[in-house]
Biopython code that builds the backbone (N, CA, C, O; Angstrom):
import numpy as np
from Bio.PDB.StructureBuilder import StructureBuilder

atoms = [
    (1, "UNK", "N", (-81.552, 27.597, -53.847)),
    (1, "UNK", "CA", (-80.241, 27.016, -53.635)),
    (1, "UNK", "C", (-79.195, 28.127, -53.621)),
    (1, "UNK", "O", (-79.305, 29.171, -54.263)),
    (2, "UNK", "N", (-78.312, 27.852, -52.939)),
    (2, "UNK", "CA", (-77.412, 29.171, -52.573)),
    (2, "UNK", "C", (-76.342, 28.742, -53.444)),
    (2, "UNK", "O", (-76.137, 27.541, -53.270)),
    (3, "UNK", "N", (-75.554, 29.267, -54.341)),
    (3, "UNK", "CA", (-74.649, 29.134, -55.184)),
    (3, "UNK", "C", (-73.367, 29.270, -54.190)),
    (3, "UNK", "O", (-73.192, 30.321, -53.573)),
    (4, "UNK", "N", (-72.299, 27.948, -54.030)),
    (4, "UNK", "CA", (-71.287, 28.542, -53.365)),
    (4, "UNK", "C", (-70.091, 29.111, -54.361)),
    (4, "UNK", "O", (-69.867, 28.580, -55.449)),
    (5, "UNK", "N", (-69.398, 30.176, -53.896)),
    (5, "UNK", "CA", (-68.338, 31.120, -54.430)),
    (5, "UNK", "C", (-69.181, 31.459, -55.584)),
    (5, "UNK", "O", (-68.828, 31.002, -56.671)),
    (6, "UNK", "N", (-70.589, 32.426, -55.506)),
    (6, "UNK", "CA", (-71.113, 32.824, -56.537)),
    (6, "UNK", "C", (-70.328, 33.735, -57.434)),
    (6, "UNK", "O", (-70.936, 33.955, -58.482)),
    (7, "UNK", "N", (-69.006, 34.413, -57.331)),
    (7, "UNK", "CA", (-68.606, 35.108, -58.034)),
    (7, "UNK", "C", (-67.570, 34.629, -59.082)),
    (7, "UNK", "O", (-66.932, 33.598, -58.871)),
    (8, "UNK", "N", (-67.414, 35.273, -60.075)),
    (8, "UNK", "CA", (-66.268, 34.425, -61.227)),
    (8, "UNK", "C", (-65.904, 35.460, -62.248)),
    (8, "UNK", "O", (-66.573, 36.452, -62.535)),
    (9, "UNK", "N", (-64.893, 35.140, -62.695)),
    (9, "UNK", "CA", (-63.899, 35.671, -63.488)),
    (9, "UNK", "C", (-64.254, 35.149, -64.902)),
    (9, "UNK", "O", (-64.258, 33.933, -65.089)),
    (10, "UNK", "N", (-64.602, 36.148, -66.076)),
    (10, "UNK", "CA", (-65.358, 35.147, -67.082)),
    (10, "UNK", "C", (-64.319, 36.576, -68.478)),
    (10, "UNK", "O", (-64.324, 37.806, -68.516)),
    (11, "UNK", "N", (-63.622, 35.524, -69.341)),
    (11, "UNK", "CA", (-63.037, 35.798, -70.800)),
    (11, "UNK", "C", (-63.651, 37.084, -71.322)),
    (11, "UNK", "O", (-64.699, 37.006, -71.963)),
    (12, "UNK", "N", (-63.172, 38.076, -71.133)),
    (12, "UNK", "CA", (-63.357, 39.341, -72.022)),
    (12, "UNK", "C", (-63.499, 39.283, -73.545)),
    (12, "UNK", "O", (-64.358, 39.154, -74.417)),
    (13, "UNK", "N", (-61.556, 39.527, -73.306)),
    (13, "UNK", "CA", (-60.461, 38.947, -74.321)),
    (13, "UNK", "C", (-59.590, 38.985, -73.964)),
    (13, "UNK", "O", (-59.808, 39.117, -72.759)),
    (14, "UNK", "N", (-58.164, 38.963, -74.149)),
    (14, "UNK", "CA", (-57.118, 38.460, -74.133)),
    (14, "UNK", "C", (-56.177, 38.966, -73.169)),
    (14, "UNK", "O", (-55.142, 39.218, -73.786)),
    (15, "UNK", "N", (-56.022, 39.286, -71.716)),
    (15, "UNK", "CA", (-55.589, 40.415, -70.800)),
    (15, "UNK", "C", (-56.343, 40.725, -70.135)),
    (15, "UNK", "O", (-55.879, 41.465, -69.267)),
    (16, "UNK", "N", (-57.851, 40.471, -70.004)),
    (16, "UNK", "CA", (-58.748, 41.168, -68.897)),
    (16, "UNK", "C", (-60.579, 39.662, -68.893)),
    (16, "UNK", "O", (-61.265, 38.919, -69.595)),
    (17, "UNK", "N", (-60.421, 40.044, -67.901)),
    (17, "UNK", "CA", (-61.726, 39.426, -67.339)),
    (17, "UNK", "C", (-62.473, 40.251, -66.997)),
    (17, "UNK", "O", (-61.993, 41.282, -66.524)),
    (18, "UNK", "N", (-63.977, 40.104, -67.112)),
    (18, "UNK", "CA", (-64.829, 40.795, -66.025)),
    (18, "UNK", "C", (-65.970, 39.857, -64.857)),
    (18, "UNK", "O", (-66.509, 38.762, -64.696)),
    (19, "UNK", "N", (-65.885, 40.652, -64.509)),
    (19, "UNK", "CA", (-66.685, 40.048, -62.750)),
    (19, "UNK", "C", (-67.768, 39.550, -63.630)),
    (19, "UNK", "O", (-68.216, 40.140, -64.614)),
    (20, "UNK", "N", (-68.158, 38.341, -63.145)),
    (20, "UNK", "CA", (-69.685, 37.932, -63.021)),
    (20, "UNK", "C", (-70.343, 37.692, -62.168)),
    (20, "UNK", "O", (-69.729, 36.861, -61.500)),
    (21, "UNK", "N", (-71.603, 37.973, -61.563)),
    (21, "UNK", "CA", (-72.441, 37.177, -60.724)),
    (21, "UNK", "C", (-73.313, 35.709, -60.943)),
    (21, "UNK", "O", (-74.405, 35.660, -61.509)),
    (22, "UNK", "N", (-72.766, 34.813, -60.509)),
    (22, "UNK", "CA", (-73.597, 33.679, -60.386)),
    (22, "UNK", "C", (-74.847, 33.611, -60.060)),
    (22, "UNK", "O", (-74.852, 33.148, -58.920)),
    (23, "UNK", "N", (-76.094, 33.836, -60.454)),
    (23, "UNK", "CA", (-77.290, 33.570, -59.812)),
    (23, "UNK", "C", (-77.839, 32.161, -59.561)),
    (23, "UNK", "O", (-78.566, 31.877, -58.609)),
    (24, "UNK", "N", (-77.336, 31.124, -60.703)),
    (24, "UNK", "CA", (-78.106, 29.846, -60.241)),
    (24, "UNK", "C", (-76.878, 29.344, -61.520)),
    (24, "UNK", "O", (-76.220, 30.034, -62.299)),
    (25, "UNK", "N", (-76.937, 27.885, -61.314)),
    (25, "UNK", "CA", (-76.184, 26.427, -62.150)),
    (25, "UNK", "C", (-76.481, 25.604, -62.095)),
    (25, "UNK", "O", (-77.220, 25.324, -61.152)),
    (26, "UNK", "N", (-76.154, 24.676, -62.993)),
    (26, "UNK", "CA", (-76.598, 23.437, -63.287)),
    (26, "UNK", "C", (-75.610, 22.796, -63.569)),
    (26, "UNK", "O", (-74.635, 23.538, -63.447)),
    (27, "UNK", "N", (-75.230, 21.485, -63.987)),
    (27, "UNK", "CA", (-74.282, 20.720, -64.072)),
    (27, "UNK", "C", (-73.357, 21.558, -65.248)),
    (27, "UNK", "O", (-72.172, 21.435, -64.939)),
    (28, "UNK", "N", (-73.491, 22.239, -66.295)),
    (28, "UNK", "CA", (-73.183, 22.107, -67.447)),
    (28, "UNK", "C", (-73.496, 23.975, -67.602)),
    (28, "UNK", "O", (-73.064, 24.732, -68.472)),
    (29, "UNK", "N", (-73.985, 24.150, -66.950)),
    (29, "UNK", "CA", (-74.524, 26.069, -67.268)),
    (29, "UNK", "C", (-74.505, 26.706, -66.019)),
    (29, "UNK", "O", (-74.689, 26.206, -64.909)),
    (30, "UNK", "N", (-74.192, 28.196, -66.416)),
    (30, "UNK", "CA", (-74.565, 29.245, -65.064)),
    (30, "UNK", "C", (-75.255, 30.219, -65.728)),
    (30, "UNK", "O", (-75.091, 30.371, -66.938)),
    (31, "UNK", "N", (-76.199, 31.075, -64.929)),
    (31, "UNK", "CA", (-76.608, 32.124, -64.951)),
    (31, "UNK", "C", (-76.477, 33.054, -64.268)),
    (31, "UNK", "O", (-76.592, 32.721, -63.088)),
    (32, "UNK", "N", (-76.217, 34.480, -64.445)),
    (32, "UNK", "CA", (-75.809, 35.119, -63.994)),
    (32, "UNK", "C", (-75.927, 37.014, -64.785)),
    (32, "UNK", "O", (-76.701, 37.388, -65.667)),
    (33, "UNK", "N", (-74.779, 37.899, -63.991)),
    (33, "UNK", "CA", (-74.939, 39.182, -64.697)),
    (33, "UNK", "C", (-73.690, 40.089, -64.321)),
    (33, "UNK", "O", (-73.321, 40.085, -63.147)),
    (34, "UNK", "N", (-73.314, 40.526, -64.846)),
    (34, "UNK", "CA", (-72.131, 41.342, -64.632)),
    (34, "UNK", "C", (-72.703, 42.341, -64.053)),
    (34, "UNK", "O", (-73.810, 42.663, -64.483)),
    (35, "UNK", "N", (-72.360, 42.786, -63.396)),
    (35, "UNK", "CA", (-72.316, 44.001, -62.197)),
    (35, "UNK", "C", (-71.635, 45.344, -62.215)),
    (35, "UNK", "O", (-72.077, 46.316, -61.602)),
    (36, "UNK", "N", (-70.509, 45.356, -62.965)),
    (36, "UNK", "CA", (-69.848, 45.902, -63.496)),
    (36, "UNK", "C", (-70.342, 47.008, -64.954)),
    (36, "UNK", "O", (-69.912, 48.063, -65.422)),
    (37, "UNK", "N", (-71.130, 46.338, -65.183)),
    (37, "UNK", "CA", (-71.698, 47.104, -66.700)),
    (37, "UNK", "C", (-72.332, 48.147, -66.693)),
    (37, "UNK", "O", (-73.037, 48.216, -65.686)),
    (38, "UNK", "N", (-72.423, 49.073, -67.404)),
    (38, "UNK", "CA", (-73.355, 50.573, -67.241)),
    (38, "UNK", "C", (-74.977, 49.963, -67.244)),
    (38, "UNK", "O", (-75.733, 50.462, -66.411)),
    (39, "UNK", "N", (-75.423, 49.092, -67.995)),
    (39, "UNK", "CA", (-76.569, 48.830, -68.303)),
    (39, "UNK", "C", (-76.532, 47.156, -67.800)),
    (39, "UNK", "O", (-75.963, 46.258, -68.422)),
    (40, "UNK", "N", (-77.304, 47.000, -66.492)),
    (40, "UNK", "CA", (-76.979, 45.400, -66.345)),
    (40, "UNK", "C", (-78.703, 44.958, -66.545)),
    (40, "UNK", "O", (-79.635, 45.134, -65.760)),
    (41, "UNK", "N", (-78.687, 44.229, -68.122)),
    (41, "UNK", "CA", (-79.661, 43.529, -68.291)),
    (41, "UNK", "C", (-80.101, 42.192, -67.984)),
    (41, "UNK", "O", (-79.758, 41.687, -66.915)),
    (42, "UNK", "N", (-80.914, 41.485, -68.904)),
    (42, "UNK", "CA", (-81.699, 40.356, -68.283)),
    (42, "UNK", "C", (-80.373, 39.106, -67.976)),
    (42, "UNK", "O", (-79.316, 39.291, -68.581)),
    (43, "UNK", "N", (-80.427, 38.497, -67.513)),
    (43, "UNK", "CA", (-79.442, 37.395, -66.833)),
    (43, "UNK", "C", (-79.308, 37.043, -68.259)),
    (43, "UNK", "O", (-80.058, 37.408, -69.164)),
    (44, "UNK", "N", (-78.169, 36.222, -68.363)),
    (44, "UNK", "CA", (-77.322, 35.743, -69.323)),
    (44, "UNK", "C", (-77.187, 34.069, -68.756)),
    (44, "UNK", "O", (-77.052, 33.687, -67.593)),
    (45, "UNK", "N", (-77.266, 33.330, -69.900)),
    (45, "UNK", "CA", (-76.329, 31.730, -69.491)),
    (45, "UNK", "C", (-74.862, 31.834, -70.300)),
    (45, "UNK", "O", (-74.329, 32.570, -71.131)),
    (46, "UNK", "N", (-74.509, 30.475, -69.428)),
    (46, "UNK", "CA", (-72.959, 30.677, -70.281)),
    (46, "UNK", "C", (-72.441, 28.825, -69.932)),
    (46, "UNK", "O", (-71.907, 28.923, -68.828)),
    (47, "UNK", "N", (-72.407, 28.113, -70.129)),
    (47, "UNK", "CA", (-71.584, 26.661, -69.958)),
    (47, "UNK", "C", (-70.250, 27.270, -69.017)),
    (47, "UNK", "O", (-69.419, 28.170, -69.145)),
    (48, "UNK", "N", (-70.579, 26.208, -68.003)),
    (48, "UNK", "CA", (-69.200, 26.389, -67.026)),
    (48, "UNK", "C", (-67.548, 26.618, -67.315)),
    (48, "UNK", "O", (-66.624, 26.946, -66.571)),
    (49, "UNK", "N", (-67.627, 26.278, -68.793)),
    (49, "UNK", "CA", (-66.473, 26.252, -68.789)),
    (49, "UNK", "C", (-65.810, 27.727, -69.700)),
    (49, "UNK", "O", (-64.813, 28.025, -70.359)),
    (50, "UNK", "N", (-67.228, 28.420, -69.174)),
    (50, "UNK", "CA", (-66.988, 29.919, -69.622)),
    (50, "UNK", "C", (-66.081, 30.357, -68.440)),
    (50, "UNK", "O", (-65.575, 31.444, -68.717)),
    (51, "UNK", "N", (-65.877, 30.116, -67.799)),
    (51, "UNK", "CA", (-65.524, 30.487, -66.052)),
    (51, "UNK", "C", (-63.993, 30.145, -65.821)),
    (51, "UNK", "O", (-63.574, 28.991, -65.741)),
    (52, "UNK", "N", (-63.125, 31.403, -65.713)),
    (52, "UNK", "CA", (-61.889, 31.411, -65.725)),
    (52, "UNK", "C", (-61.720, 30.891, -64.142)),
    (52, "UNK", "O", (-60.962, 29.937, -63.972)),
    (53, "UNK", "N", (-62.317, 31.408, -63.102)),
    (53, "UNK", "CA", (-61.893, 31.291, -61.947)),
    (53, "UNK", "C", (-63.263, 31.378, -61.165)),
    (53, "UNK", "O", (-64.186, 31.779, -61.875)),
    (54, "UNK", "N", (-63.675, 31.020, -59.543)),
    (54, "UNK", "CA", (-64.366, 31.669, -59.335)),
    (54, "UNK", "C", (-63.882, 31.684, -57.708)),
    (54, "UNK", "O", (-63.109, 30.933, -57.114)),
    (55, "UNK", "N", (-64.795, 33.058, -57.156)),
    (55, "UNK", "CA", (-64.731, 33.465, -55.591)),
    (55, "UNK", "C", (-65.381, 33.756, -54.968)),
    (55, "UNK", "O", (-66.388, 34.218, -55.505)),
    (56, "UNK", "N", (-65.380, 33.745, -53.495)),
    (56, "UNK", "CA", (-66.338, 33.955, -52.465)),
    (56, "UNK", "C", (-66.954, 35.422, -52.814)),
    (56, "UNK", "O", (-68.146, 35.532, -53.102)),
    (57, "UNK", "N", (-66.214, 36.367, -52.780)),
    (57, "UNK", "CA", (-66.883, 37.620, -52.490)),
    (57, "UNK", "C", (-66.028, 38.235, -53.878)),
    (57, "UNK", "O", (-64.956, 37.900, -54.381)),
    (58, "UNK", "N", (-67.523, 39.802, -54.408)),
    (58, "UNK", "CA", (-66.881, 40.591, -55.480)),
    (58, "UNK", "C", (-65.601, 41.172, -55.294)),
    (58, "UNK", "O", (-65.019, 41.669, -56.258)),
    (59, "UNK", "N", (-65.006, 41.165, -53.952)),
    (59, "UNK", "CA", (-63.896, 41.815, -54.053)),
    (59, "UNK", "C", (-63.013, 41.035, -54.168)),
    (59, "UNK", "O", (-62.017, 41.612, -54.605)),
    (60, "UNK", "N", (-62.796, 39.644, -53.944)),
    (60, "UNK", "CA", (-62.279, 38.654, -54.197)),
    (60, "UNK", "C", (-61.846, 38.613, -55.296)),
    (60, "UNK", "O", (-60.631, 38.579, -55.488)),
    (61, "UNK", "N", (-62.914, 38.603, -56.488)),
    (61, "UNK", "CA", (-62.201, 38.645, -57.952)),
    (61, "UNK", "C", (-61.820, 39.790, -58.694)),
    (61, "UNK", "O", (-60.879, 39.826, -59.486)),
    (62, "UNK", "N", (-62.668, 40.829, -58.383)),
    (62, "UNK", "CA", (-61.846, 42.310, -58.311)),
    (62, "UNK", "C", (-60.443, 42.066, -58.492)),
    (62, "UNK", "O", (-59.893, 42.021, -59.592)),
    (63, "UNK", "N", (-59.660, 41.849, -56.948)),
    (63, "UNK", "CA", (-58.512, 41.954, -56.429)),
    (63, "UNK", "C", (-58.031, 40.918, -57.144)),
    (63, "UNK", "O", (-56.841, 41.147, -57.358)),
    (64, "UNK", "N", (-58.480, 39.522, -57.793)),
    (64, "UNK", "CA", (-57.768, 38.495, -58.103)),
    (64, "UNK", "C", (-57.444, 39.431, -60.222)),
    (64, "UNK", "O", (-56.336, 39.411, -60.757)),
    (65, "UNK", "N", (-58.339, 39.883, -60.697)),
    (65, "UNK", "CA", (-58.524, 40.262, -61.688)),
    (65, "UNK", "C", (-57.147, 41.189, -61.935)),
    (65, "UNK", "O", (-56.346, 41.049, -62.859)),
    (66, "UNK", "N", (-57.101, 42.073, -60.963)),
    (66, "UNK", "CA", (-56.028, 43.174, -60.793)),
    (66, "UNK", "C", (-54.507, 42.893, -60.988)),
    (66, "UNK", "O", (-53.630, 43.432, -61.663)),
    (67, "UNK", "N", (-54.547, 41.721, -60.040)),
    (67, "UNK", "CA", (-53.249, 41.018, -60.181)),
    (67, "UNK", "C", (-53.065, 40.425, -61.209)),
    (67, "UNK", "O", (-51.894, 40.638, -61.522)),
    (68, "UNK", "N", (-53.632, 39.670, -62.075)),
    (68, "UNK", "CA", (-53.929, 39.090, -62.857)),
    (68, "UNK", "C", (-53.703, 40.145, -63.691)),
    (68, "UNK", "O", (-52.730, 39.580, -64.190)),
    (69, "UNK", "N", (-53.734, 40.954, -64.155)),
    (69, "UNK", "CA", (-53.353, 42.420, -65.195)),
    (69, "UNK", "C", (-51.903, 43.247, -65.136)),
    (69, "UNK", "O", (-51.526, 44.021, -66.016)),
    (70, "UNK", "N", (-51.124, 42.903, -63.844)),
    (70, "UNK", "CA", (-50.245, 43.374, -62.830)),
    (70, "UNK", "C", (-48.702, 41.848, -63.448)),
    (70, "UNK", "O", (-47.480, 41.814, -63.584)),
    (71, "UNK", "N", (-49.888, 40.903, -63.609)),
    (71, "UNK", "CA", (-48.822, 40.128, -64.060)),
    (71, "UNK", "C", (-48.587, 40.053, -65.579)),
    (71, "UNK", "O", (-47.494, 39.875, -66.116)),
    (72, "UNK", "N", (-49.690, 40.202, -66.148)),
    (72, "UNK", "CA", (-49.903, 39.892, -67.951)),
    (72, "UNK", "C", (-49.028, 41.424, -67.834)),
    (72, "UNK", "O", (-48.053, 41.159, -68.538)),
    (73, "UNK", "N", (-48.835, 42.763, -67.384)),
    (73, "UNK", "CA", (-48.438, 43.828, -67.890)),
    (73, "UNK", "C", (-46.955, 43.178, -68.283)),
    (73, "UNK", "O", (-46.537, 43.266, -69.438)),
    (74, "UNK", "N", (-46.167, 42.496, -67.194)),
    (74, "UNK", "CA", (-44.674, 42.225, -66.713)),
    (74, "UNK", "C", (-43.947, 41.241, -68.185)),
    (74, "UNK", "O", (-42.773, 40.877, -68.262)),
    (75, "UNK", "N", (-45.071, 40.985, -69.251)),
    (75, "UNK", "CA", (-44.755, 40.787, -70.662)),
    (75, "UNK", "C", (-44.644, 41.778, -71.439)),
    (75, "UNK", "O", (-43.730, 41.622, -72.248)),
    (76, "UNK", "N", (-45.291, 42.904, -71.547)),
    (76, "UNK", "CA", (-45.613, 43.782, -72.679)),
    (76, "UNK", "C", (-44.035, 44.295, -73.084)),
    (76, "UNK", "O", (-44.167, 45.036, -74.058)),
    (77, "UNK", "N", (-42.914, 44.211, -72.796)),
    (77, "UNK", "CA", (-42.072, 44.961, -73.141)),
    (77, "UNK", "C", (-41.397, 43.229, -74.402)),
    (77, "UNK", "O", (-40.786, 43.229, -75.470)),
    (78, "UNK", "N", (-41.831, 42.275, -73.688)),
    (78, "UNK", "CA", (-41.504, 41.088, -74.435)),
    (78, "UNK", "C", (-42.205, 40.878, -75.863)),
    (78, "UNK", "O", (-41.744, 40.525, -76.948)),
    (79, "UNK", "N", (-42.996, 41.094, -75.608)),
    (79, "UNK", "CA", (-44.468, 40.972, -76.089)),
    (79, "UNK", "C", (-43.983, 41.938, -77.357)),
    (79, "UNK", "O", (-43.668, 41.327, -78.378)),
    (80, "UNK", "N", (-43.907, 43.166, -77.380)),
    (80, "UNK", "CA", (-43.378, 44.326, -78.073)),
    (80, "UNK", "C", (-42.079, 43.562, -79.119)),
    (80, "UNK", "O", (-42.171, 43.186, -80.287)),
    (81, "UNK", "N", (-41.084, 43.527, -78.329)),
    (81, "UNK", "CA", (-39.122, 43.096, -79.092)),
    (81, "UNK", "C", (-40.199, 41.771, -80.042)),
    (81, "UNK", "O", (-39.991, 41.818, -81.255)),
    (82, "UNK", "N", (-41.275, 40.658, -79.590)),
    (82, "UNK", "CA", (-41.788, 39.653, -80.570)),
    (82, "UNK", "C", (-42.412, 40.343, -81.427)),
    (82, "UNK", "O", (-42.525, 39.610, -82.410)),
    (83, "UNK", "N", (-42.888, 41.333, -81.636)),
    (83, "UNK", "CA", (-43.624, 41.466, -82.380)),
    (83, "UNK", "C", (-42.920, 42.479, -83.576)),
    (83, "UNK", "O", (-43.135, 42.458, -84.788)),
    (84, "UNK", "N", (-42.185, 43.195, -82.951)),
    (84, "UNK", "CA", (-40.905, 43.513, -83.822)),
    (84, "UNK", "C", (-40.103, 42.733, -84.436)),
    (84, "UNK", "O", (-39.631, 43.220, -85.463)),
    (85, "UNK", "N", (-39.816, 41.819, -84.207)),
    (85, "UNK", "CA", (-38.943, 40.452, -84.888)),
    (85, "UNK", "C", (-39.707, 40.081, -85.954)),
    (85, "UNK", "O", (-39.383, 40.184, -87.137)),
    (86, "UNK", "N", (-41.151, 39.467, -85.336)),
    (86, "UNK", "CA", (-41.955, 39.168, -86.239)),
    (86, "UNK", "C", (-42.452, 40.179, -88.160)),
    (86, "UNK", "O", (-42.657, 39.950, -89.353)),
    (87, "UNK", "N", (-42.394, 41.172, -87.243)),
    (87, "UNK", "CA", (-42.285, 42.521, -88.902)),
    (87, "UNK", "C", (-41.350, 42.399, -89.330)),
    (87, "UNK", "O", (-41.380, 42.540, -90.553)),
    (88, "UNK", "N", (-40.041, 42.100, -88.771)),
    (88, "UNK", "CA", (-38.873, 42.185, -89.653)),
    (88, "UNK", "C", (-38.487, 40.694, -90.657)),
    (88, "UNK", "O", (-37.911, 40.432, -91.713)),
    (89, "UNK", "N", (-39.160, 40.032, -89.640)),
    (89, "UNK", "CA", (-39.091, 38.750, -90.441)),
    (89, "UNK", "C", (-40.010, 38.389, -91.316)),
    (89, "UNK", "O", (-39.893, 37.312, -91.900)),
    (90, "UNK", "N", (-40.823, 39.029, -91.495)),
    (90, "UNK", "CA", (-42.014, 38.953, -92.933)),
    (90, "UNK", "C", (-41.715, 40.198, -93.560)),
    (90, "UNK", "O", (-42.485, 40.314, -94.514)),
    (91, "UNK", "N", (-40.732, 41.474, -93.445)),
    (91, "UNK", "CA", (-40.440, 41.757, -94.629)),
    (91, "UNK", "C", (-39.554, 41.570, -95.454)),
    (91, "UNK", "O", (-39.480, 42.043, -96.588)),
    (92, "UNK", "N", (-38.219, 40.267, -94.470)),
    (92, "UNK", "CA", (-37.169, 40.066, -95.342)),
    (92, "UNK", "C", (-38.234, 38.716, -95.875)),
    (92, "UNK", "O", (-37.849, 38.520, -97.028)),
    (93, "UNK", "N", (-39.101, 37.950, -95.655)),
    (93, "UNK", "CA", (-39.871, 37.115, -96.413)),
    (93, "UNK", "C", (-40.037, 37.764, -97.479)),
    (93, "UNK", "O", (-39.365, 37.556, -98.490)),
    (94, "UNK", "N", (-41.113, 38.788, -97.376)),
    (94, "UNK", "CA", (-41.996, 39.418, -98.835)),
    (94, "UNK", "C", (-40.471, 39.829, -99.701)),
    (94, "UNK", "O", (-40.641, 39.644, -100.906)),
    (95, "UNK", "N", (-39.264, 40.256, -99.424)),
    (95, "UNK", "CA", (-38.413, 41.005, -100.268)),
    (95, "UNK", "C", (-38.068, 39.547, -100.951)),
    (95, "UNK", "O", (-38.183, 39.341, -102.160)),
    (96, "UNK", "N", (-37.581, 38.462, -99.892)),
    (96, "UNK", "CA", (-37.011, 37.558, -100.856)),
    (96, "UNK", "C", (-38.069, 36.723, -102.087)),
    (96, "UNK", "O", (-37.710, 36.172, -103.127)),
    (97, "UNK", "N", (-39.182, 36.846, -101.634)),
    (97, "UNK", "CA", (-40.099, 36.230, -102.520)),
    (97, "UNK", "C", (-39.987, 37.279, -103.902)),
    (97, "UNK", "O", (-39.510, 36.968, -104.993)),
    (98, "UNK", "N", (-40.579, 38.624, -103.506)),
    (98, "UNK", "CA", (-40.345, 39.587, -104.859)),
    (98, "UNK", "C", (-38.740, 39.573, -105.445)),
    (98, "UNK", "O", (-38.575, 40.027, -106.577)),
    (99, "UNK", "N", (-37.688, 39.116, -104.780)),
    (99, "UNK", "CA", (-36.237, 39.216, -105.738)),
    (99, "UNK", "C", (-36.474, 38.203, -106.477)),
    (99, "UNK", "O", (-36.091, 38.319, -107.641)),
    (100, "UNK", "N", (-37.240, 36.745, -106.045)),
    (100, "UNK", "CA", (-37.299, 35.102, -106.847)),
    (100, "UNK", "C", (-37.889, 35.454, -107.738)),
    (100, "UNK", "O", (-37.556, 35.077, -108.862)),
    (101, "UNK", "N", (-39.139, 36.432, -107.517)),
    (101, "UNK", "CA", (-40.140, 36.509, -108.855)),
    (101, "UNK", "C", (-39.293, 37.790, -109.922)),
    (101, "UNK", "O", (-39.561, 37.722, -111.122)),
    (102, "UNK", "N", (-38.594, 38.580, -109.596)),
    (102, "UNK", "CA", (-37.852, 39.301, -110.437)),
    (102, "UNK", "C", (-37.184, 38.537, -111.531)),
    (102, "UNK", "O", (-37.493, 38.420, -112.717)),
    (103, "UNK", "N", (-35.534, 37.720, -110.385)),
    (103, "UNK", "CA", (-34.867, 36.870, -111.005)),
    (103, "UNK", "C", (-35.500, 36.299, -112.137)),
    (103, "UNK", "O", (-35.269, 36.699, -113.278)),
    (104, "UNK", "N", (-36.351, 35.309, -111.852)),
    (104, "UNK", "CA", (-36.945, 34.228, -112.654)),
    (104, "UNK", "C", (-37.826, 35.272, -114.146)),
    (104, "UNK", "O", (-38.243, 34.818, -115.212)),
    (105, "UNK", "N", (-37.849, 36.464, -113.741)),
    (105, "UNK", "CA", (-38.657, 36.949, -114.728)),
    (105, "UNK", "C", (-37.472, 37.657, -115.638)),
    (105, "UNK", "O", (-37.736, 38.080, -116.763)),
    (106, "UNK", "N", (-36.011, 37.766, -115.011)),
    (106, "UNK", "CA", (-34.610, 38.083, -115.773)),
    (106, "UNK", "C", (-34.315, 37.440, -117.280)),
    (106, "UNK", "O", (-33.254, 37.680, -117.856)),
]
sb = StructureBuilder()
sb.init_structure("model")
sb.init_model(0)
sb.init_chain("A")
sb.init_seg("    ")
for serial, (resi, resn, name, xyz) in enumerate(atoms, 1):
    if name == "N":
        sb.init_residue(resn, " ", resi, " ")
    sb.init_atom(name, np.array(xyz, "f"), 0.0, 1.0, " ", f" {name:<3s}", serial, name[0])
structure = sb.get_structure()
């Protein structure tokens, strides 16, 4: 059986995908192998709903992957000012908790 759009976009982590090859599926599973890897071993399964995206050809998701990195970058400066807020706002937390436990120990 010929797998159509055997190729797919499958969860790294959080900012990047890597290519998979589809070799065969079933209602509920695919098998397949990344292509991409230094060492591409024995086929792997994974439940379909491992599958971020999928496409006709490897360059297809290549190119879809790219963009896809091109857009997640166009946060990082956001991404950064949150996460700075976030430190500043758990150390005026931790200070006010240690002044309550001072006070109360006054």
């Amino acid at each position: 059986m010929t797998v159509q759009r055997p190729w797919a976009l499958m969860r790294h982590h959080a900012g990047w995908a890597d290519v998979f090859h589809i070799d065969s599926e079933s209602t509920d599973s695919i098998t397949g192998f990344y292509p991409d890897r230094e060492t591409v071993g024995p086929p792997v399964t994974y439940s379909v709903r491992a599958i971020l995206a999928r496409f006709e050809t490897m360059e297809a998701a290549r190119a879809a992957r790219e963009g896809a990195v091109l857009e997640w970058r166009k946060h990082d400066a956001a991404v950064r000012d949150a996460e700075t807020t976030l430190r500043e706002a758990e150390k005026a937390r931790e200070d006010a908790w240690l002044n309550c436990l001072k006070g109360a120990a006054a």
